[in-house]
matplotlib code that plots the C-alpha trace (Angstrom):
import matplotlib.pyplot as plt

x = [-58.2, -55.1, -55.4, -58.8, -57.6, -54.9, -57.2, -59.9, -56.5, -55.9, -58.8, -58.9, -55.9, -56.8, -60.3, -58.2, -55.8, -58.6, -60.4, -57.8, -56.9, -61.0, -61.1, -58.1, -58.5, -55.4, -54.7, -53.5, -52.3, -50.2, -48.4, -46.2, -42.9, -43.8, -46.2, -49.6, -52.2, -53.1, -55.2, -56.5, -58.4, -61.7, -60.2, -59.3, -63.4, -63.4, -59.8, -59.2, -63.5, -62.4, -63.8, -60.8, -62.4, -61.6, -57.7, -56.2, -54.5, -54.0, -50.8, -50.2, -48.9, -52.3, -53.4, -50.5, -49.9, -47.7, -45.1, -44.5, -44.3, -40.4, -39.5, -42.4, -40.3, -37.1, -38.9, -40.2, -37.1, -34.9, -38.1, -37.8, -34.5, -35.8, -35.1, -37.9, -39.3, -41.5, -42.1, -44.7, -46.6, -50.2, -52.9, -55.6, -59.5, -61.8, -63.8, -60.7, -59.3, -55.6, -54.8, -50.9, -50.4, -47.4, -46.7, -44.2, -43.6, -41.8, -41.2, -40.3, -38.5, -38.4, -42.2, -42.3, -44.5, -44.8, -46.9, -47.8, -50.1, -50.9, -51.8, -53.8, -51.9, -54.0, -54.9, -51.1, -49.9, -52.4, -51.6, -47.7, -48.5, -50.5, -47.3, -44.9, -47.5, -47.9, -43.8, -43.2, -46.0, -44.7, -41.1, -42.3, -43.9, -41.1, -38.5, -40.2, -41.1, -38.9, -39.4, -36.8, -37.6, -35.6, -36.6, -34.9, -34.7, -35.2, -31.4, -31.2, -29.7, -31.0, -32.1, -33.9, -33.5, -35.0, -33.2, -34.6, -32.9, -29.6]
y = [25.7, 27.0, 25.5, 26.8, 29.8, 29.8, 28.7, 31.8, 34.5, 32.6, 32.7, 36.2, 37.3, 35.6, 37.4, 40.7, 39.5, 38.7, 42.0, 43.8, 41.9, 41.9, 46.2, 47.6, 50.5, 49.1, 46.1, 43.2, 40.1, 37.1, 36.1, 32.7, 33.6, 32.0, 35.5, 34.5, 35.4, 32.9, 35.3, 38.8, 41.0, 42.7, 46.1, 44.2, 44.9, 48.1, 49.5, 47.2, 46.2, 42.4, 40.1, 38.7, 35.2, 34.7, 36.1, 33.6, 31.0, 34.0, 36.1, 39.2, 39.8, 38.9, 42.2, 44.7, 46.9, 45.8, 48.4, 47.6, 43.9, 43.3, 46.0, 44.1, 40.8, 42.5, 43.7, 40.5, 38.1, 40.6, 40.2, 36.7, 36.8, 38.2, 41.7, 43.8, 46.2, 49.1, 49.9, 51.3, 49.7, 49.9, 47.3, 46.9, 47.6, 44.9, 47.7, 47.7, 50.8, 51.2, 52.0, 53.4, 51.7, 51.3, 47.8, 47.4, 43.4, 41.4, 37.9, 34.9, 32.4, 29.4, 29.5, 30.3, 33.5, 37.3, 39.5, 42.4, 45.8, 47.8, 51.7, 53.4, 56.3, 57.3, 60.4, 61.3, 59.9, 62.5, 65.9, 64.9, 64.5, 67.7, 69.5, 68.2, 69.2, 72.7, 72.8, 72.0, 74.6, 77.2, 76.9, 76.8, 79.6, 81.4, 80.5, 81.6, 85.1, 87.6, 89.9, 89.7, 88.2, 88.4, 87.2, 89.1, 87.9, 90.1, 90.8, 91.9, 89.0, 87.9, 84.0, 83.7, 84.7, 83.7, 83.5, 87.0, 88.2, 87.0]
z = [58.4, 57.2, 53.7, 53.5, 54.6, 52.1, 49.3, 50.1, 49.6, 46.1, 44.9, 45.6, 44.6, 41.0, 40.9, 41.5, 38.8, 36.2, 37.0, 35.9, 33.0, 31.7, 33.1, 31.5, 28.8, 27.4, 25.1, 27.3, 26.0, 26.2, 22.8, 22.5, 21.4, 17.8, 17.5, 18.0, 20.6, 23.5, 25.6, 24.9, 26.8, 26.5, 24.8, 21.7, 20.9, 22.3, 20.2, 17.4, 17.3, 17.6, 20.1, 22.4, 21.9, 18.1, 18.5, 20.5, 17.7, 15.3, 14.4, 15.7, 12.4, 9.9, 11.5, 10.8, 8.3, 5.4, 6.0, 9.6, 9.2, 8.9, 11.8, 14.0, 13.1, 14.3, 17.1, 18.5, 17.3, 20.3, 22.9, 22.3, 24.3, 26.9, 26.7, 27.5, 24.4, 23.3, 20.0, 17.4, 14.6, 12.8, 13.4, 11.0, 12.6, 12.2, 10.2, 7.8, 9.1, 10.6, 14.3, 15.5, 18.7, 21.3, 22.5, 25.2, 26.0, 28.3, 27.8, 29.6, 27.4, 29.7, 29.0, 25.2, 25.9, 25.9, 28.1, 26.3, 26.6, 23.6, 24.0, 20.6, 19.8, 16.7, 17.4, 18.7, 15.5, 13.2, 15.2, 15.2, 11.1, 11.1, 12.3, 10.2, 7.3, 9.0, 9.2, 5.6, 4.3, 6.6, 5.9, 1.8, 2.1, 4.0, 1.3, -1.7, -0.3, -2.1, 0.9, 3.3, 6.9, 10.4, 13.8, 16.5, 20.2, 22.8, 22.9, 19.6, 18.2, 14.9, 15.9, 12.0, 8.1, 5.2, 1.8, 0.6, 3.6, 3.0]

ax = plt.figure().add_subplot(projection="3d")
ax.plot(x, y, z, "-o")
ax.set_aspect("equal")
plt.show()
């Protein structure tokens, strides 16, 4: 009874651990330390639009962008030690498209693998650009005003001066 007893908890406690392995919004996945997939979950399909069952046996690196390849490298040749990382990089869409995501990995060297989740931070990625573009038109069109401009706190100190100003 006790081994039966003991068997019934572990098979639960692996149908809790595959439920949230298959539910998670997040990329989930477990990479040898060589770089390519051995298990993905479901949310490859639903952020990348790849089904998890063609990944495993694949680089992680066939799907990044050519820029982000050698810092990726760098990236994983330090998690391979055991250290634990987090760090940015673009995957390429199964529609062809490119996706900014975070990865943060742990790995376990004595067994030659990597656990890893992968957030999309697309859409973070454009509105950070958006203000940087915003910044750099703004400050252009500051500078080549040939109308002086101040900003003044509410102290009276002046906290802002463009080059007409000075």
């Amino acid at each position: 009874w006790l081994l039966r007893a003991h068997m019934l908890r572990r098979g639960r406690g692996e149908k809790e651990r595959d439920r949230i392995f298959n539910l998670s919004l997040d990329m989930l996945a477990i990479i040898g330390l060589d770089g390519t997939f051995r298990r993905c979950n479901p949310a490859f399909r639903a952020i990348l639009g790849y089904a998890p069952e063609d990944l495993p046996g694949r680089p992680l690196l066939d799907f990044l962008h050519a820029e982000d390849v050698a810092a990726t490298v760098r990236e994983l040749r330090n998690l391979a030690s055991g250290v634990p990382g987090t760090f940015e990089n673009r995957c390429r869409c199964a529609d062809g498209r490119y996706k900014w995501l975070v990865w943060s990995v742990n790995s376990v060297p004595e067994e030659k693998l990597m656990y890893a989740v992968a957030h999309d931070i697309t859409g973070r990625k454009s509105a950070e650009e958006a203000l940087r573009a915003e910044y750099a038109f703004r400050k252009a069109m500051e500078e080549s005003l040939v109308t002086g401009l101040r900003a003044i706190d509410m102290s009276g100190k002046i906290i802002y001066v463009n080059p007409a100003f000075c």
